[in-house]
C-alpha positions as CSV (number, residue, x, y, z in Angstrom):
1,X,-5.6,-15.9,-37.1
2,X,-5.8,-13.0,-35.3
3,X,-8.8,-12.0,-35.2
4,X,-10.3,-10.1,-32.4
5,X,-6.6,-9.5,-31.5
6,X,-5.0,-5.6,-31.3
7,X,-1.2,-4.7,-31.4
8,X,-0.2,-2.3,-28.8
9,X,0.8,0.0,-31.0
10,X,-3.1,0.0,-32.2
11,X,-4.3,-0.2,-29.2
12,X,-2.5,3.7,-28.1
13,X,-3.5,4.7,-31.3
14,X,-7.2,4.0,-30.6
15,X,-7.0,5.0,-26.7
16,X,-4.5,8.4,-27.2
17,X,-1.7,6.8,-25.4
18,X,1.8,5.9,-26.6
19,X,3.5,2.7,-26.7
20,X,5.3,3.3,-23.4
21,X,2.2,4.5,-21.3
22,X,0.8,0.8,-22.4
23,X,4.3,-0.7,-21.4
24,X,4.6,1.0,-17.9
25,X,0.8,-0.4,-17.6
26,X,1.6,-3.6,-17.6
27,X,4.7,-3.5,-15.6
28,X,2.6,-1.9,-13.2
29,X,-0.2,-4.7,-13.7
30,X,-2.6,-1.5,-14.2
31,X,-3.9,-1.9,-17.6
32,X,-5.8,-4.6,-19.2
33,X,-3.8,-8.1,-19.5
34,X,-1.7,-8.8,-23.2
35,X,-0.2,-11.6,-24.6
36,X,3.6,-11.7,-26.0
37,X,4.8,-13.1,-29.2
38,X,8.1,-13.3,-29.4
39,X,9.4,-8.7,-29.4
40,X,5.1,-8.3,-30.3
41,X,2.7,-7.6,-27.6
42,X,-1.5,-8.1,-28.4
43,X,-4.4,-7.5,-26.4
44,X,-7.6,-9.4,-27.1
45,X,-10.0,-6.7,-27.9
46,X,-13.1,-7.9,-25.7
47,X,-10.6,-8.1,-22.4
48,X,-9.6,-4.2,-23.5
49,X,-13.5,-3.4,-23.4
50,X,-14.0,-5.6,-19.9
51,X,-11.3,-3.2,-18.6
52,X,-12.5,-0.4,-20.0
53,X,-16.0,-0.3,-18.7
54,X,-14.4,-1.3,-15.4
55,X,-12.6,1.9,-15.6
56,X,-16.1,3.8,-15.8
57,X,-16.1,6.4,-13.2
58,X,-19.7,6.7,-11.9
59,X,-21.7,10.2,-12.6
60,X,-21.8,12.8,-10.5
61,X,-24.7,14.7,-10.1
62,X,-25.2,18.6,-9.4
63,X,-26.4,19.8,-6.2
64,X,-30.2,20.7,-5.8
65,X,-30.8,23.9,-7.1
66,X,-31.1,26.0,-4.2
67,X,-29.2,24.3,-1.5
68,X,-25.5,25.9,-0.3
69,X,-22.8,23.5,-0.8
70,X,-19.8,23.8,2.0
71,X,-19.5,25.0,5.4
72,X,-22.9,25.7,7.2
């Protein structure tokens, strides 16, 4: 029944966050969305990965070799 379902105590485990992080997340409306059970809070694991890759940070490439950086 519940698959494709993650507690949010799985969820920190997984991501290296504690249970509060998660909570203050979604007070804040920062993380990704949940769904409460009566006291138990689940995320549905392919709205965690649509968050997730929206979280990707774009790469950052290294200057030319040879060209100063800075003040000119």
């Amino acid at each position: 029944m519940l698959r494709g379902w993650i507690s949010r105590y799985d969820l920190a485990q997984e991501l290296g966050l504690t249970v509060d992080t998660l909570g203050r997340w979604e007070r804040r409306r920062k993380g990704p969305a949940c769904v409460r059970a009566g006291r138990k809070i689940f995320y549905r694991m392919s709205v965690v990965q649509d968050w997730l890759q929206s979280q990707e940070m774009p790469r950052v490439t290294d200057a030319k070799p040879g060209k100063a950086r800075g003040r000119k």
